[in-house]
Every structure is written in structure tokens, then in C-alpha cells.
C-alpha positions as CSV (number, residue, x, y, z in Angstrom):
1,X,-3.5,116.2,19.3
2,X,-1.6,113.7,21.9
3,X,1.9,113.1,22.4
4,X,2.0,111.0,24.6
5,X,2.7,108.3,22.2
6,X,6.1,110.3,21.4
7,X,9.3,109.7,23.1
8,X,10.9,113.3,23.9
9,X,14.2,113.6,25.3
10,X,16.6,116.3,25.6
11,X,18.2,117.6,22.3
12,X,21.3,116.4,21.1
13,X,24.4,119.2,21.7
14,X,27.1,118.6,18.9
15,X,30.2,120.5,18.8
16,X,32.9,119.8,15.5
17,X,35.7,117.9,15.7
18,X,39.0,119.4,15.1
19,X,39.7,119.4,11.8
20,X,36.4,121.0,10.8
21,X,37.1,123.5,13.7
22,X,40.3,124.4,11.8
23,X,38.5,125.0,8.3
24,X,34.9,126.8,10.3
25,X,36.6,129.2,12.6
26,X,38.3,132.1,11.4
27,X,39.1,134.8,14.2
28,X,41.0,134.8,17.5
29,X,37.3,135.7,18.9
30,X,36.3,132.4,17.4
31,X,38.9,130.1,19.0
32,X,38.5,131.1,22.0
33,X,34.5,130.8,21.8
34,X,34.9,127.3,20.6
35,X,37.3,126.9,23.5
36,X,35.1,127.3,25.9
37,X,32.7,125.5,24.5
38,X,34.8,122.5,24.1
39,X,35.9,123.0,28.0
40,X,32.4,122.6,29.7
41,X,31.2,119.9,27.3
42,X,34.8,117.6,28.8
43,X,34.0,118.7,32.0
44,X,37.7,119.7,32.6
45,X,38.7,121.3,35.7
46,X,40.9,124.6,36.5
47,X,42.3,125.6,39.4
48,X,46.5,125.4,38.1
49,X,46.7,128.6,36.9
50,X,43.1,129.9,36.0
51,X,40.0,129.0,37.5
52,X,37.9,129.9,34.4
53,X,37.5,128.4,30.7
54,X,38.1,132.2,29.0
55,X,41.0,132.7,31.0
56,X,42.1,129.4,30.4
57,X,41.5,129.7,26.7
58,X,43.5,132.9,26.6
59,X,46.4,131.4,28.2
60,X,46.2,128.8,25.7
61,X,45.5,131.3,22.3
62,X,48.3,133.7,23.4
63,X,50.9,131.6,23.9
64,X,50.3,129.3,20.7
65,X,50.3,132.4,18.7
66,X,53.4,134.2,20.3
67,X,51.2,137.1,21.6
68,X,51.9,139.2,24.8
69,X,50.1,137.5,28.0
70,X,48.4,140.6,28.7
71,X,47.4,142.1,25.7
72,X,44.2,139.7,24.2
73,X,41.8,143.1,23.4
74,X,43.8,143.8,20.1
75,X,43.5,140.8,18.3
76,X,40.4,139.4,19.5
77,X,38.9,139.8,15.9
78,X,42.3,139.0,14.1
79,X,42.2,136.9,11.2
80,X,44.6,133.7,12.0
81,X,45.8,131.9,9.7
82,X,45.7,127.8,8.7
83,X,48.5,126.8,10.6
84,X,47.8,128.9,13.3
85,X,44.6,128.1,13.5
86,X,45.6,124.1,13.4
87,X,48.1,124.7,16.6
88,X,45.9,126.6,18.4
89,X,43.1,123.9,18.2
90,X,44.9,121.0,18.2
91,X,46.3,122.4,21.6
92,X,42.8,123.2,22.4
93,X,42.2,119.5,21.8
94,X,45.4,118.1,23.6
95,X,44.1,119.7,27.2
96,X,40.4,118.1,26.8
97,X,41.2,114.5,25.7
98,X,44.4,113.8,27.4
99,X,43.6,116.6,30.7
100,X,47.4,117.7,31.0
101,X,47.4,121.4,32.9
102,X,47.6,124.4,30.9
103,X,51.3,125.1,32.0
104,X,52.9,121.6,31.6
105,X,51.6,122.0,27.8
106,X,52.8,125.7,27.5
107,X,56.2,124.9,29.8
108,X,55.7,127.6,31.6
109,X,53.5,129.7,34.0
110,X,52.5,133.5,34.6
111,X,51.9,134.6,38.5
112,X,51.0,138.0,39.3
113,X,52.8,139.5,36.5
114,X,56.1,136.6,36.9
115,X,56.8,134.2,34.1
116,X,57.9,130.6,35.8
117,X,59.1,127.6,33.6
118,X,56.8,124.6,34.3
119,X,56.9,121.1,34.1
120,X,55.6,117.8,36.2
121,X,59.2,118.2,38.2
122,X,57.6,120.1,40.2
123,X,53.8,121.4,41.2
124,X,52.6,124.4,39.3
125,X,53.5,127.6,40.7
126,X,49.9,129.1,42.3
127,X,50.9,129.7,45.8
128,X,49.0,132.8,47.0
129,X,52.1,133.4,49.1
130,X,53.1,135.3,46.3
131,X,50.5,137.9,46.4
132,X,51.0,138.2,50.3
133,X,54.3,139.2,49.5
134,X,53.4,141.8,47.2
135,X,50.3,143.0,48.6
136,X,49.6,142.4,52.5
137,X,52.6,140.9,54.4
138,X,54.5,144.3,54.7
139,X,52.2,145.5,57.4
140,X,53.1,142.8,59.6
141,X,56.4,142.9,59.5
142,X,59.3,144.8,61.4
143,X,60.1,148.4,60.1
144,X,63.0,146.6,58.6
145,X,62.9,144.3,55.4
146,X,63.4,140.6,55.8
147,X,67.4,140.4,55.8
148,X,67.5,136.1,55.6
149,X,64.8,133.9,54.1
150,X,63.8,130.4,53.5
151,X,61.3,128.8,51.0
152,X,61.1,125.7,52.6
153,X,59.3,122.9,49.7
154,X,60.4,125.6,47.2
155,X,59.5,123.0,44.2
156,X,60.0,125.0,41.4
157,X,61.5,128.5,43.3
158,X,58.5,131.0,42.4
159,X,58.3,131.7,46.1
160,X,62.2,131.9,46.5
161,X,62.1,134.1,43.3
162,X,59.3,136.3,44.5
163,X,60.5,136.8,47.5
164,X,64.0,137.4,46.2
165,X,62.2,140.3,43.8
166,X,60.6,141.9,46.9
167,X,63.3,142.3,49.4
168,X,66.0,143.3,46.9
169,X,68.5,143.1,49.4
170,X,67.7,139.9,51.7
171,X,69.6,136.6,50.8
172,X,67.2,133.7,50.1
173,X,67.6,129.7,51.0
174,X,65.0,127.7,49.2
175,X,64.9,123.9,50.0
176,X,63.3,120.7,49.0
177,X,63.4,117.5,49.4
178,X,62.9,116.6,45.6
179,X,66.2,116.8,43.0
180,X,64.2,116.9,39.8
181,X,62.3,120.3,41.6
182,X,65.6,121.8,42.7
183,X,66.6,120.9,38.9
184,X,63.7,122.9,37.8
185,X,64.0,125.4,40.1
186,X,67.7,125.9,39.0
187,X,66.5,127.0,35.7
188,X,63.8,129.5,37.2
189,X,66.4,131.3,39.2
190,X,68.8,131.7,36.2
191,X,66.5,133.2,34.3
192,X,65.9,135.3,36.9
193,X,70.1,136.0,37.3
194,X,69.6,135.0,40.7
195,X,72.0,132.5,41.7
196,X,74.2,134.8,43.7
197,X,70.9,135.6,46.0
198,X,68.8,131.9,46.1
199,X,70.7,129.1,47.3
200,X,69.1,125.8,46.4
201,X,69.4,123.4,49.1
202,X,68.4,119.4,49.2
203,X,67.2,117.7,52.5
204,X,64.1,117.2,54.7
205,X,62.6,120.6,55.9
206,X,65.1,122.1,57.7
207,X,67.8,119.5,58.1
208,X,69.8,121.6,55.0
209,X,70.5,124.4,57.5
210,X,71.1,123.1,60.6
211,X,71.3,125.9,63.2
212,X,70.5,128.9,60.4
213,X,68.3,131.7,61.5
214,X,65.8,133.5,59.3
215,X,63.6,136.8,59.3
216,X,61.3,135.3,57.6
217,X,60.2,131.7,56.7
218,X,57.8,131.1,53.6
219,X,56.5,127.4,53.2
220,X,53.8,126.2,50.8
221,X,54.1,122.7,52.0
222,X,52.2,119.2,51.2
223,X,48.4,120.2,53.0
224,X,46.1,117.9,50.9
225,X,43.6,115.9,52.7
226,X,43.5,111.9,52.6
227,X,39.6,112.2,51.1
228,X,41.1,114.9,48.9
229,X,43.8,112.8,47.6
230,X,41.8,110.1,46.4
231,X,39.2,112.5,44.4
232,X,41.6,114.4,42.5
233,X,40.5,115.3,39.2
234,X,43.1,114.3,36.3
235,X,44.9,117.2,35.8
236,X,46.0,117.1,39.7
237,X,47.5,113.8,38.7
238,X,50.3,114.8,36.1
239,X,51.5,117.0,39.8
240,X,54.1,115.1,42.2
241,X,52.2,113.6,44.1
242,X,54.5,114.5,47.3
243,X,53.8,117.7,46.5
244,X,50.3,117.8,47.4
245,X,49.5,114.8,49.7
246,X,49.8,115.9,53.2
247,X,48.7,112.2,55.0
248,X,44.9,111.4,56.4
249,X,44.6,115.0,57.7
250,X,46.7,117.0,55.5
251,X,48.8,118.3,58.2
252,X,52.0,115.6,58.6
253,X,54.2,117.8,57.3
254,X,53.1,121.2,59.0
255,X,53.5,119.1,62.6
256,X,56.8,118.6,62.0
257,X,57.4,122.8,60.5
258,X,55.4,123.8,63.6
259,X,57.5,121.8,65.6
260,X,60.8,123.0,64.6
261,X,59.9,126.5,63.1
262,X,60.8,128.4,66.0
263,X,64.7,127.6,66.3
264,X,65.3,128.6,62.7
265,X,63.5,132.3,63.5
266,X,65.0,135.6,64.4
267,X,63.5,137.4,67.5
268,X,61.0,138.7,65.7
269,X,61.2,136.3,62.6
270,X,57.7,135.2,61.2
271,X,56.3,131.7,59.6
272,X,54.2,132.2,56.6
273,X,52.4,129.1,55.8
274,X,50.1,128.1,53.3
275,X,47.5,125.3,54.0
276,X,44.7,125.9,51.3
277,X,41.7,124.7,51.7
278,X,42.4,122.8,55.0
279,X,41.8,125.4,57.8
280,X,39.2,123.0,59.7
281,X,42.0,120.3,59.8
282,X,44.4,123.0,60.7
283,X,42.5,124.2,63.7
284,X,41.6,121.0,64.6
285,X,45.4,119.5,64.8
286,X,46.4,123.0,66.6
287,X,43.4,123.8,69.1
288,X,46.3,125.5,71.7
289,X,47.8,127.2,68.9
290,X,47.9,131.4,68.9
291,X,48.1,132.4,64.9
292,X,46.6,134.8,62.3
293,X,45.3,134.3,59.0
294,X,46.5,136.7,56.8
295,X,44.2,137.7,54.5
296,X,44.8,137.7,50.5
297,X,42.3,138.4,47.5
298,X,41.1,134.8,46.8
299,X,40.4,133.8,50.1
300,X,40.7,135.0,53.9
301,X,41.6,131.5,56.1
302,X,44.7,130.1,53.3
303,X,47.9,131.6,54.9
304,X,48.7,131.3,58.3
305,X,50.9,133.9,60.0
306,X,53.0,132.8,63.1
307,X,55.6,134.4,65.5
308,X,58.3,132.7,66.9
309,X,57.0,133.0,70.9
310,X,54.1,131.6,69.3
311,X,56.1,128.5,67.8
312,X,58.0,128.2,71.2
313,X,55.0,128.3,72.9
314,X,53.1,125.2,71.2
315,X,56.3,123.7,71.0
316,X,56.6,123.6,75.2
317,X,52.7,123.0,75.6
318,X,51.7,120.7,77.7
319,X,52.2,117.0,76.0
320,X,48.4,115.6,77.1
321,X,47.2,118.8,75.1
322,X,50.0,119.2,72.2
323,X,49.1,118.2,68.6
324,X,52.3,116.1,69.0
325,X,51.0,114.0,71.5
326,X,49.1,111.0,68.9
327,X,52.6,111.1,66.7
């Protein structure tokens, strides 16, 4: 028998709409299922938080039902009720059609074991300064803990915070050049009881502190790429966008911190930078430059370590070979 006569195509996939959802599904386990499923079929993208539809999901489920953000096992084949059921999914529903982040629809997000209020004052907190701070950074330091510190584009203060949490002792600056962040970030650090540790300051980079010397500077600063920029996927786009853009190369403003790093550090102060997925552009704007990456669990060439005689050193190179020298 011939089929050629036939036209075969690929099946149709269907998933239910909402309301049908709400009345179908009846466990935690379910949600989440349909979750996911609803996640790949929109195509949405991660990376603000999670960088996975379960996890993404689970964020989701356990906030809308008021559950512990580390405790999912338990309840997994819970019952939920109508209502909760209809928040959950609707919610489910709000991050696929209209693509706002996980945390701007929460209000809030979790980092390494830190809750942070979040909204689109300010980008959401990811920075993997935080785990360096935790995990790694220690062994490169002095036998002494960091004394004075500086977030410099603190946006919403997790890195301030963090650090503040770490060194229990050291006195924290956190700047930016964006009101509505410090705003934001005002609320993190209260809930945090903070204030008499984290100044908030307003400026341009370092302008706020003048002549001030620090053990340790922290910046997670603009790094994203022209190309990158202009191919953001939508959730990117609810972000400041002076948060993330960082000009053709993604390093306009880490010319100027490199430039002027070294007179805000202690003898044996240290810059940790972030630049994210932009170490080619980074190596390529600094070929003179001596620096380490430091090493965290998601990737191996994000954070670049940098001692002040290495900062004074690019800083007096010779112009013809400086990464000044087109500016």
C-alpha cells in the first residue's frame, strides 16, 4: 500500500490552557510538571536566578504557596487546593505570556541561602561575587579580614550585604550611580539591620569617596557587549538597562575602575571584578595587564582578581601600549 499520496507532518503538541489546568491538575508534583512543560513550549529563557525550568518552577510553586524555599521533597504529592492551584498557574501563566523574571513577580530573590527584595529598580541580584566571598576569596587575602569595603554599582546592595555578613566586623561603602537602586538597596539593608555598617552612597564610581582607601573593592559593574545588548531575550529587558550595557566592547566602564582602582586601595587592598561572559573582550582591552581569575563553581574566567601594584602598574604603562590610549 502507498503513501505517498498522504501528506505527513509532525504531530500536533497541545498543552491546556489555564483554566483547564486549574480543574486537571491536582498535586504540587503536577504543577510543577505542567510548569515545565509550559516553559519549553514559550521558549522562555533563565539565567536571573535559575538556569533551569524545575528550579524555576519551584521558585515559583514555593513562594505562591507560602512554603519554605528549601524544603520542596515534602509536599511534592500535596493535594492543593482551588485557589491555590489558580495562583500558582495563573503565575505560571504571567511568566510565559508577558516574560517578566521570576523575582520581579515574586519581589524578591534567594542567593546562596540570602533572601534580597527585588524589583526593576535595580538588576537582579546573581552576582557570583557572592559565592567568592563565601567560598574562595579568603585564600587570597591577607591573614587579616577586610577592615573597609566598597561595592561600587551596588544596585540593589546583595554584594554590600554579603559582604557585610562575611566580614562581621569591616565597615561597608556601597555606591551607585542610580537613586531608585540606592532606594532599593535601602530596603535590603534594613532588613538586614544594617544601616550602621553599609553606607549608601550616590555618584559616578568612585567620585562619592574622594580620597577613601579600601581593603577590599567588590564591583559587579555594566560588562554587556554591544552584539549582546541588542539580542537580549525579553526578560533581560524589564533590567535597567545601565545596569547591563557596558558600550561596543562591554568594558567602558571597567577602563575607567581600572584606571582609578589603585588610589582607593590599601597596600595590599584587592579589586574583585566581575565581567561575565566577556573575558575575550577583557583580555583584549587589557593585553599589558597582570590579573587572576578567581575561580567559582559556575564558571572559571567570570571574576577577575587584581592588586593594587598591579592597578598602578597598567595605570603608568606606556600610553602607545595602554588600553587608555583609543579613549
Amino acid at each position: 500500500m502507498s503513501h505517498h499520496g498522504n501528506s505527513v507532518g509532525p504531530a500536533e503538541r497541545k498543552l491546556p490552557g489555564v483554566e483547564a489546568a486549574i480543574y486537571e491538575l491536582r498535586t504540587l508534583r503536577d504543577c510543577l510538571r505542567y510548569a515545565c512543560s509550559r516553559f519549553h513550549a514559550d521558549k522562555i529563557v533563565f539565567g536571573q536566578g535559575t538556569d533551569n525550568a524545575w528550579d524555576e518552577a519551584t521558585w515559583l510553586a514555593l513562594w505562591a504557596l507560602h512554603l519554605p524555599p528549601n524544603e520542596l521533597e515534602p509536599y511534592l504529592d500535596a493535594h492543593l487546593t482551588e485557589i491555590e492551584r489558580r495562583t500558582l498557574l495563573h503565575l505560571i501563566d504571567r511568566r510565559c505570556r508577558e516574560r517578566v523574571p521570576a523575582a520581579y513577580l515574586t519581589g524578591e530573590a534567594w542567593l546562596r541561602g540570602q533572601r534580597f527584595r527585588a524589583d526593576p529598580r535595580a538588576i537582579i541580584p546573581r552576582s557570583l561575587i557572592v559565592e567568592a566571598l563565601q567560598v574562595s576569596l579568603d585564600d587570597w587575602l591577607t591573614d587579616e579580614a577586610p577592615r573597609r569595603v566598597l561595592d561600587l554599582c551596588t544596585g540593589g546592595a546583595s554584594i554590600a550585604i554579603s559582604a557585610a555578613l562575611r566580614y562581621e566586623t569591616a565597615q561597608v561603602d556601597a555606591i551607585d550611580l542610580s537613586s531608585d537602586a540606592l532606594e532599593l538597596a535601602g530596603l535590603n539593608i534594613a532588613d538586614y539591620l544594617l544601616a550602621d555598617r553599609i553606607q549608601l552612597l550616590q555618584g559616578d564610581l568612585f567620585n562619592p569617596v574622594s580620597d577613601r582607601q579600601y581593603d577590599l573593592i567588590l564591583c559587579n559593574p555594566p560588562y554587556v557587549n554591544a552584539n549582546s545588548m541588542a539580542a537580549l531575550p525579553p526578560e533581560f529587558l524589564f533590567e535597567p538597562n545601565a545596569a547591563l550595557a557596558g558600550g561596543v566592547d562591554g568594558m567602558d566602564l571597567v577602563r575607567r575602575i581600572l584606571l582609578d582602582a589603585s588610589a582607593h586601595l590599601t597596600a595590599q587592598g584587592l579589586l574583585l571584578l566581575e565581567i561575565g561572559h566577556e573575558a575575550a573582550h577583557f583580555e583584549t582591552a587589557f593585553p599589558q595587564l597582570e590579573f587572576a581569575y578567581l575561580p567559582v563553581s559556575a564558571a572559571e574566567d567570570q571574576l577577575v582578581l587584581l592588586t593594587r601594584e598591579q592597578l598602578s602598574n597598567l595605570k603608568t604603562a606606556d600610553p602607545e601600549e595602554s588600553a587608555f590610549s583609543h579613549r
